[in-house]
C-alpha positions as CSV (number, residue, x, y, z in Angstrom):
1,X,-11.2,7.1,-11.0
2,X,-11.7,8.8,-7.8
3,X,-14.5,6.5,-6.0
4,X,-15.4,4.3,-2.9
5,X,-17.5,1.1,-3.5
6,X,-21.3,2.7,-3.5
7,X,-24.6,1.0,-2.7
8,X,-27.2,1.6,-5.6
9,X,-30.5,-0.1,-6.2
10,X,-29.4,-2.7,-4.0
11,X,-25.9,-3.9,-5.5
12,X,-22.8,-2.9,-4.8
13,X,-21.8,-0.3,-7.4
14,X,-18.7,1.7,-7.4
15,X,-19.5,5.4,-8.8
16,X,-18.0,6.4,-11.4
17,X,-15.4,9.3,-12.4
18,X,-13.5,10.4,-14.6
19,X,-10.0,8.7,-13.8
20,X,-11.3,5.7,-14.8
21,X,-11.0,6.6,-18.2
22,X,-8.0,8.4,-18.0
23,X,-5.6,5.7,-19.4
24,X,-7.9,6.0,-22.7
25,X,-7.1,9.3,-23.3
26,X,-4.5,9.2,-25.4
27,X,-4.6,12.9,-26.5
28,X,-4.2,14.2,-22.9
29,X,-0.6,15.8,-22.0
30,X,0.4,13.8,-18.5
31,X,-0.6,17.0,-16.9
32,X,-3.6,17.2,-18.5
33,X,-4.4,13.7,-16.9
34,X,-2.9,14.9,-13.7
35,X,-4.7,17.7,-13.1
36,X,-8.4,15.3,-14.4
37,X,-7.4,12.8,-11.9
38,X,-7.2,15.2,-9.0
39,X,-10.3,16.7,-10.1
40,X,-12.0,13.5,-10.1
41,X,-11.1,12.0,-6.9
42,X,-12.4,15.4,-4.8
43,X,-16.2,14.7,-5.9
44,X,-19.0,15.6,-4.2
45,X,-19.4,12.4,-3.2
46,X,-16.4,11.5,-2.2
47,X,-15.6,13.9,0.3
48,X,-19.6,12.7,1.6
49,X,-18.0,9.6,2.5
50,X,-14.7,11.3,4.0
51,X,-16.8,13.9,6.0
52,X,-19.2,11.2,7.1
53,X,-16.2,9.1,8.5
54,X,-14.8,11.8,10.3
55,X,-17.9,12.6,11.7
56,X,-18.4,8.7,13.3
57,X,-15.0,9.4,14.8
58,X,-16.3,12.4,16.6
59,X,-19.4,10.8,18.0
60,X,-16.8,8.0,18.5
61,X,-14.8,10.4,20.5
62,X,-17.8,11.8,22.7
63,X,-18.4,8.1,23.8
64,X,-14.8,7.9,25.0
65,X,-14.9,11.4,26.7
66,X,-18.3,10.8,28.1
67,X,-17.3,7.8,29.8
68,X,-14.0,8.7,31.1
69,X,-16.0,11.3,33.0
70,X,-17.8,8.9,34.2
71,X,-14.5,6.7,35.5
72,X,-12.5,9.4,35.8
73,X,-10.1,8.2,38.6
74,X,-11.0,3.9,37.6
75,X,-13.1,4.1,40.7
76,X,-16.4,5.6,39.1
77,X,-19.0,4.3,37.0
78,X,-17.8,1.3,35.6
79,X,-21.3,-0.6,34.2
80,X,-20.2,-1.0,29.9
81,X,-23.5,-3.1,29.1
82,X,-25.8,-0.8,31.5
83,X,-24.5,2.3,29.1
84,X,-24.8,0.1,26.3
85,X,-28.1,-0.9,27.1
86,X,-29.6,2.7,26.8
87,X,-28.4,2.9,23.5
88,X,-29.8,-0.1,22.2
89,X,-33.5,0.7,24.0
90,X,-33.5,4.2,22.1
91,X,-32.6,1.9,18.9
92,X,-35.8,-0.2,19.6
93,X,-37.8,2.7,20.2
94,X,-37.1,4.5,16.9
95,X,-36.3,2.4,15.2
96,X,-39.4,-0.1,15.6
97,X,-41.7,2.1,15.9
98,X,-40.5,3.2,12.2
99,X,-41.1,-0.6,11.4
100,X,-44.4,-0.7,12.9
101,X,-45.6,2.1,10.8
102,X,-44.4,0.6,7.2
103,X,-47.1,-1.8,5.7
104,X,-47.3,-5.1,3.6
105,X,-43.9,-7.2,3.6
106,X,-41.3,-4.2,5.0
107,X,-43.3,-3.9,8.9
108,X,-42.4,-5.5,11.7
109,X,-44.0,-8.3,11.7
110,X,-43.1,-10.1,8.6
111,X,-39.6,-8.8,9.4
112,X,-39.6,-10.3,12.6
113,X,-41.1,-13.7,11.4
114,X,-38.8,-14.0,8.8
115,X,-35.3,-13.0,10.1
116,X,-35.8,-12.7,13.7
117,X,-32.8,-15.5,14.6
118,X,-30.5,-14.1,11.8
119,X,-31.2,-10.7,13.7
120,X,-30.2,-12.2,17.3
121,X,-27.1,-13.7,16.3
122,X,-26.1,-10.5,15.2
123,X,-27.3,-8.6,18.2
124,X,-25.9,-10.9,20.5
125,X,-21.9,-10.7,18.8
126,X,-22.6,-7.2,19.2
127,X,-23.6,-6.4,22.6
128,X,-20.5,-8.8,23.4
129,X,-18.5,-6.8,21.1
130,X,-18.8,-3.6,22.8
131,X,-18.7,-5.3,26.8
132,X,-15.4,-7.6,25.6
133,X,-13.3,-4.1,24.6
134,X,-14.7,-1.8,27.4
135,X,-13.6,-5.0,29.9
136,X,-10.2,-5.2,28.3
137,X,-9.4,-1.7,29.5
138,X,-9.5,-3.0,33.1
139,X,-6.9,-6.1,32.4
140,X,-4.6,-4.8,29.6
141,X,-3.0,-1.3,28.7
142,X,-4.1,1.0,26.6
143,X,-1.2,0.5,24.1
144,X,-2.4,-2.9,23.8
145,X,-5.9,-2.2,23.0
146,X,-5.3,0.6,20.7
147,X,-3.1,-1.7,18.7
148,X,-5.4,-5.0,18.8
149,X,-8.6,-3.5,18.1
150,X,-7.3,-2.5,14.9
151,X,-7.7,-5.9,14.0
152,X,-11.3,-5.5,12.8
153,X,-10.3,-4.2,9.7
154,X,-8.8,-7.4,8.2
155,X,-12.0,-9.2,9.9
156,X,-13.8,-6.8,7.5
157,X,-11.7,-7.3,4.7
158,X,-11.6,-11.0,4.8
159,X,-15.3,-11.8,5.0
160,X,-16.1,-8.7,2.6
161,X,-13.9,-11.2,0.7
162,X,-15.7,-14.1,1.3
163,X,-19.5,-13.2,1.9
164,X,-19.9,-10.0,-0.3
165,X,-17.9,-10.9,-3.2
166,X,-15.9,-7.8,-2.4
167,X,-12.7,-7.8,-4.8
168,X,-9.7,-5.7,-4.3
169,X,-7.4,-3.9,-5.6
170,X,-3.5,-3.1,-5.6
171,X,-4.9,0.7,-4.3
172,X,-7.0,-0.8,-1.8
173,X,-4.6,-2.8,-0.2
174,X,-1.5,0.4,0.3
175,X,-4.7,2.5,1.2
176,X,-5.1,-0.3,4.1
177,X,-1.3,-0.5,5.2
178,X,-0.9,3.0,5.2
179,X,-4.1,3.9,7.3
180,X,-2.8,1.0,9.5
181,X,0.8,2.7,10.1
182,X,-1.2,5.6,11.5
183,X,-2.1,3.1,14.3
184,X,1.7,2.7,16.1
185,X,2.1,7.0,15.3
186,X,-0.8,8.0,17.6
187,X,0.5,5.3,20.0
188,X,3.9,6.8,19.6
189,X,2.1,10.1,20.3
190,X,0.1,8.4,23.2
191,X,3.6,7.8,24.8
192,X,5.4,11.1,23.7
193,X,2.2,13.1,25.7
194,X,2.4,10.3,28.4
195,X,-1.0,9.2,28.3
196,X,0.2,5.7,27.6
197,X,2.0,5.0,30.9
198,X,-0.3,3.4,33.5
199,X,0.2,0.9,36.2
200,X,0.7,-2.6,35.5
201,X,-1.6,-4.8,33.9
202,X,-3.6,-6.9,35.9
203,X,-3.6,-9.5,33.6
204,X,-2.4,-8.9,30.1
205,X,-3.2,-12.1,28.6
206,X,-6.7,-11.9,29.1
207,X,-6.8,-8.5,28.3
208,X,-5.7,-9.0,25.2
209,X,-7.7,-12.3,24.3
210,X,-11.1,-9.8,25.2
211,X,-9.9,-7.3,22.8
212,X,-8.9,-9.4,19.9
213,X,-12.4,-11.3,20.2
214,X,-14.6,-8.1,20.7
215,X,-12.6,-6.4,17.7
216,X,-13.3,-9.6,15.4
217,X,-16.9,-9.5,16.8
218,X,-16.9,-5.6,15.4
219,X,-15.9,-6.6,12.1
220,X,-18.6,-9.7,11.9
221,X,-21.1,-7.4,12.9
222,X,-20.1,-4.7,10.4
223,X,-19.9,-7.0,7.6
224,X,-23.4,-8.2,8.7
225,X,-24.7,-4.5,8.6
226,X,-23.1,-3.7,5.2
227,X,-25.1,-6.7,4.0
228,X,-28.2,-6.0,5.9
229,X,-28.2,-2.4,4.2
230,X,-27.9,-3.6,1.1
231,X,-30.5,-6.1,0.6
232,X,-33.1,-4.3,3.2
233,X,-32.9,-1.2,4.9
234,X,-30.8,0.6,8.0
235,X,-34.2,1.0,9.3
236,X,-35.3,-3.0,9.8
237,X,-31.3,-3.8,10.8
238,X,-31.3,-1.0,13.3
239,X,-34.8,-1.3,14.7
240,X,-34.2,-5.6,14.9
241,X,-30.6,-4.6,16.4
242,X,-32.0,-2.4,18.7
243,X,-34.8,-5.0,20.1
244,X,-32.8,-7.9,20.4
245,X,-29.5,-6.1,21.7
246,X,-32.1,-4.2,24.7
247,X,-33.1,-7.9,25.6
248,X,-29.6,-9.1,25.8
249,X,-27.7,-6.6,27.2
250,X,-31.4,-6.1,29.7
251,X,-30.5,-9.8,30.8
252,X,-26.4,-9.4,30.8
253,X,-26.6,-5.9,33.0
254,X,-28.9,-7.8,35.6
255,X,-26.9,-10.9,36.3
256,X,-23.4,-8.8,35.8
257,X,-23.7,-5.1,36.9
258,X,-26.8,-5.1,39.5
259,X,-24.5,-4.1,42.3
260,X,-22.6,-1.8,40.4
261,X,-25.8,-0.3,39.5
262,X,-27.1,-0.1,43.4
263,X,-23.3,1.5,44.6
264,X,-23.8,4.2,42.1
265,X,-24.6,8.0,43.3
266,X,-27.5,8.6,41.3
267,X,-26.9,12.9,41.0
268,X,-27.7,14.9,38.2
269,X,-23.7,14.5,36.7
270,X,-23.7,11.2,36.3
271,X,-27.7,11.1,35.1
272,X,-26.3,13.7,32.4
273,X,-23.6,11.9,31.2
274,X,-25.0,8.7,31.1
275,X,-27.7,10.1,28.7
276,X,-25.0,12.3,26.8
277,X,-23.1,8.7,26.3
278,X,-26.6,7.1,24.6
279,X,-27.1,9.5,22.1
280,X,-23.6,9.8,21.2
281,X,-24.0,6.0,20.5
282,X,-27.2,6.3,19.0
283,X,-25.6,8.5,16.7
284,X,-23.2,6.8,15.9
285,X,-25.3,3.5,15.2
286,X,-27.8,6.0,13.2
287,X,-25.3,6.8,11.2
288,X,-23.4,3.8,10.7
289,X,-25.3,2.3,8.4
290,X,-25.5,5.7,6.3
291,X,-21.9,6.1,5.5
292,X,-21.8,2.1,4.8
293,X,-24.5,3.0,2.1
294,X,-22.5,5.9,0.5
295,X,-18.9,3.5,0.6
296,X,-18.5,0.1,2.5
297,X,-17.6,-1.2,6.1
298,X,-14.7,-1.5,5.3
299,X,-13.7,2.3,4.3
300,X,-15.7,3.3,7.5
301,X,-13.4,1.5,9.3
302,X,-10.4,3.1,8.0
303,X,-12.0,6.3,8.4
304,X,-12.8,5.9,12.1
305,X,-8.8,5.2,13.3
306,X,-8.9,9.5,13.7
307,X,-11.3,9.1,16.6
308,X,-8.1,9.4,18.5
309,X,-7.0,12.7,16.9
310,X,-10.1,14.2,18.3
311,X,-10.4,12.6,21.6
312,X,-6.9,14.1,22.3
313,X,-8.7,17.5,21.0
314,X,-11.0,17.7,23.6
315,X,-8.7,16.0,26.2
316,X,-6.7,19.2,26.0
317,X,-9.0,20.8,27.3
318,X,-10.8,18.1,29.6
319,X,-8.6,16.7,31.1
320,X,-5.1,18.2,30.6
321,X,-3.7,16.2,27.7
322,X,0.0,17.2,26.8
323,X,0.0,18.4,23.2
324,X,2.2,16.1,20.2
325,X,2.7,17.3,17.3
326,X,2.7,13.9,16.0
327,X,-1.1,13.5,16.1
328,X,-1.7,15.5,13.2
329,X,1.0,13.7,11.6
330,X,-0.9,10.6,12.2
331,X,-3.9,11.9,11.4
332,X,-2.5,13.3,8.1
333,X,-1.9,9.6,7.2
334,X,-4.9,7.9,7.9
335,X,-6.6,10.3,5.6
336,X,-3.7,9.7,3.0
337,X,-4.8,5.9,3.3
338,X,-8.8,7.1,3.1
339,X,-7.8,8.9,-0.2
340,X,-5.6,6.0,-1.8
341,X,-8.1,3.5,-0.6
342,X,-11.1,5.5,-2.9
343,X,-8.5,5.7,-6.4
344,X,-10.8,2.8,-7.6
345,X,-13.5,0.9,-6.6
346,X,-13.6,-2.4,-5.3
347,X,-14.7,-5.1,-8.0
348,X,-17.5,-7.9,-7.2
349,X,-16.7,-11.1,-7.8
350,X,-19.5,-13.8,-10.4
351,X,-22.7,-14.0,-9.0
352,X,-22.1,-18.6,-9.1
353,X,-22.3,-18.8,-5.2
354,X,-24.4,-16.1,-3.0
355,X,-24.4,-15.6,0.9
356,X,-27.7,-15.9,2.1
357,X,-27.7,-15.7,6.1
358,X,-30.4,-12.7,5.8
359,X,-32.0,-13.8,3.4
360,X,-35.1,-16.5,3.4
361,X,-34.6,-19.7,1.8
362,X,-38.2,-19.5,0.5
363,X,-37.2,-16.2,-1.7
364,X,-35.3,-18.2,-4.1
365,X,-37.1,-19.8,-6.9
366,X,-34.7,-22.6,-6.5
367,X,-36.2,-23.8,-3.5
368,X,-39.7,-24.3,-4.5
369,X,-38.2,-26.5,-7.4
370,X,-38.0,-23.9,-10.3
371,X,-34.8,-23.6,-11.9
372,X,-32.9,-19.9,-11.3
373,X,-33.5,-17.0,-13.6
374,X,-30.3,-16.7,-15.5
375,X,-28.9,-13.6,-14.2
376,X,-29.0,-10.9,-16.1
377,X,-25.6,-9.2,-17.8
378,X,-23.9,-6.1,-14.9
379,X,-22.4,-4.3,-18.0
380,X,-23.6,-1.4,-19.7
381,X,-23.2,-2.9,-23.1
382,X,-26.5,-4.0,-25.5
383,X,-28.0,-7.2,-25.1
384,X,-27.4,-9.5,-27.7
385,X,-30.3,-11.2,-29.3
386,X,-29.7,-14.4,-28.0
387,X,-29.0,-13.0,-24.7
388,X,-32.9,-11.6,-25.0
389,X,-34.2,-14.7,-26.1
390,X,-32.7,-16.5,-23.2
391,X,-33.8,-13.9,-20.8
392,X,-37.2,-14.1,-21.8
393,X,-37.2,-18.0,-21.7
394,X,-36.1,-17.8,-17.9
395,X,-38.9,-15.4,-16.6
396,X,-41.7,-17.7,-18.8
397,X,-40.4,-20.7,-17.4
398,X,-40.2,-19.0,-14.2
399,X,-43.8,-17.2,-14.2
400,X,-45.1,-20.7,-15.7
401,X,-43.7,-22.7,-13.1
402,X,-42.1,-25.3,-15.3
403,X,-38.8,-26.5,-16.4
């Protein structure tokens, strides 16, 4: 089967195709089943997700072009969280407003009463998220944060593991390595172009320590999104993201960037690509939550290690890049790893334990002292007559507020 894990109706269901029947066609030729398998994995909705990705790692790359013309020569604009901050005020904007206009349980108000502090948490490992990496650039090189940011992938792997039930495969775990291997090749073609040779570190250790936590802080916040998506809607994660992370980041730029912000030449450049960097941000958190939908955080995060392929695209022309062939090459495997990755679809693990940091307590039948309803059977098979009998039982019980 040719898939990526899939959000419908609110669980997380792989789509299907056809190679996942493939070993059960015993009448097929091998080239037969070939030539089905390689039909199956280029589906419509497949190469959805795959475009998607690639186009995060554009919008990805206009952030990174965008602000090194900002900082050109390290002695520009250099205010992450006041750049970050637009973004998250256009989030709130949009965002809210769309909540504000929804009625009954789905506005803005129940939302916010029930989930604000769940919401704030999130917000807050966020906007720290994106200041720790941006400040990393200033201690460490950029070898080293290339290579430790990639360390939000097995964030997301592990608490898709461990929160979302996410189980993988032997597929899903050679699409990771290989996607990761395309990590060191850009590096390696960082170095062969000589983008990669700067002055010393100021101070390496710290550096790194920033990028390691803001890349873990990526993948908790990821995870969270994927989660947030699938029991509610981008619209209440994005519009609660975007109110909490403007208050946040509001408060961070004032006590951390106000004299940056007063040393700034205010001309119509720098207005320009300040604005250009927020809604190539907004885009990408718009979007975000989209492609999670269509396959899971953690295929958007393989997808996105190409942003580099296309920043050196448009550095070519920006900013004088020397040409390697050995981006392409890189590029080719991440993609490789995309494709392997989407063979099959993750599996979810028993339904016994549940992670519930979104949702309310009061929700659950459990806590109001009524037993659970007996979940029902996620295969596609009849129910058996006892399996009805029970079923019925549980929602009586349930409706009639006994044991």
């Amino acid at each position: 089967m040719a898939s990526v894990s899939g959000i419908e109706n609110g669980l997380d269901r792989p789509y299907n195709s056809l190679s996942e029947n493939i070993s059960s066609d015993d009448g097929l030729r091998t080239g037969d089943k070939i030539k089905k398998w390689v039909l199956s994995l280029f589906t419509l909705k497949f190469l959805k997700i795959l475009i998607g990705g690639q186009v995060l790692s554009l919008l990805i790359c206009g952030t990174a072009v965008t602000s090194q013309l900002l900082n050109p020569t390290g002695e520009g604009v250099n205010a992450p969280t006041t750049q970050s901050f637009l973004n998250y005020l256009l989030l709130a904007i949009v965002y809210c407003g769309w909540l504000v206009c929804r009625s009954q349980e789905k506005n803005f108000y129940h939302v916010f009463m029930n989930r604000w502090w769940k919401y704030l948490i999130v917000a807050l490992i966020d906007v720290e998220a994106n200041y720790m990496v941006v400040k990393a650039y200033h201690y460490t090189t950029l070898v080293s944060v290339q290579l430790l940011d990639s360390i939000t992938i097995p964030v997301v792997l592990l608490l898709s593991f461990l929160l979302l039930r996410v189980r993988y495969r032997l597929n899903h775990l050679i699409g990771v390595v290989i996607c990761l291997v395309g990590v060191p090749l850009m590096i390696w073609a960082d170095f062969d172009a000589g983008r990669s040779h700067s002055e010393d570190a100021k101070n390496k250790v710290l550096g790194d320590i920033l990028c390691l936590v803001g890349a873990s802080f990526y993948g908790v916040s990821n995870v969270a999104e994927e989660y947030a998506v699938r029991h509610y809607s981008r619209v209440e994660f994005l519009g609660m993201l975007g109110l909490f992370g403007t208050f946040i980041s509001g408060i961070q730029l004032v006590i951390f960037e106000r004299d940056e912000l007063t040393s700034i030449t205010w001309d119509g450049r720098t207005i320009g690509l300040l604005v250009a960097f927020a809604l190539c941000l907004f885009c990408l958190y718009s979007l975000f939550p989209v492609v999670i939908q269509w396959s899971s955080a953690a295929v958007v995060n393989l997808s996105i290690l190409t942003a580099d392929f296309y920043s050196l695209l448009f550095g070519l022309f920006l900013f004088n890049f020397v040409f390697s062939g050995i981006y392409f090459f890189s590029f080719a495997i991440i993609i490789i790893g995309v494709l392997i990755y989407g063979l099959r679809a993750t599996k979810e693990a028993p339904r016994e334990s549940r992670y519930n940091f979104f949702r309310n307590e009061s929700e659950h039948p459990s806590d109001a002292g009524v037993d659970e309803i007996s979940p029902l059977p996620t295969d596609e098979r009849e129910l058996t007559e006892e399996e009805r009998e029970q079923m019925h039982k549980d929602f009586n019980r349930h409706l009639n507020g006994t044991n």
